[in-house]
N, C-alpha and C positions, 0 to 999 in steps of 0.2 A: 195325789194331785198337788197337794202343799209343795211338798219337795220340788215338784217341778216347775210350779211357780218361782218360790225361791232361786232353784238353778235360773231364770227368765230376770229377776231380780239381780243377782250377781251377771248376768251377761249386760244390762242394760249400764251398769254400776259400772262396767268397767271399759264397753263404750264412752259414757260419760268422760271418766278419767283421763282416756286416751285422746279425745276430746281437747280437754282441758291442756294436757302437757301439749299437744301442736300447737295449739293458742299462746302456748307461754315462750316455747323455744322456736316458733319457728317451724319450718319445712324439712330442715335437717332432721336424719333419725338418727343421727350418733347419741348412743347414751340413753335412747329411746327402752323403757323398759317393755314396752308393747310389742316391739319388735321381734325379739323373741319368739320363736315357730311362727312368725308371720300373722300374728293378731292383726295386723293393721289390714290382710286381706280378707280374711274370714269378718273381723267386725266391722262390713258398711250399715252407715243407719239403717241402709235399707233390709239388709237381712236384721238387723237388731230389734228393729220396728215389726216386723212382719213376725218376726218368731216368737217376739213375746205378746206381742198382740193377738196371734194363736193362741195360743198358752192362757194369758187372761181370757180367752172368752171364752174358752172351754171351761176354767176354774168358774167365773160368774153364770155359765148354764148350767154347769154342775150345783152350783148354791142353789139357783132357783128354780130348779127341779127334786132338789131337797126340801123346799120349804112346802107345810102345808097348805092349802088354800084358805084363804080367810074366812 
């Protein structure tokens, strides 16, 4: 489950990123390294938000169904 987290952690990271570079250059994608197989379609917030908000809450009911009761 770790790993997969972490894979939700790097997809969310690099959302961000891409993020970041339209905010700095503009609406133009020349030069865009996101662009590339088309990250800019596959990463909308919306899938970004949803998929790892999946991911985290399975990893946090996974915790607290490991933990014993007090």
């Amino acid at each position: 489950m770790t790993a997969k987290v972490l894979e939700k952690m790097l997809l969310v990271t690099m959302w961000w990123k891409k993020d970041e570079f339209c905010k700095q250059y503009g609406a133009t994608c020349v030069g865009c390294p996101f662009d590339k197989g088309r990250v800019c379609d596959k990463a909308t917030t919306e899938f970004v938000l949803a998929s790892a908000g999946e991911t985290f809450d399975e990893y946090f009911s996974e915790i607290k169904r490991s933990k014993p009761p007090p």
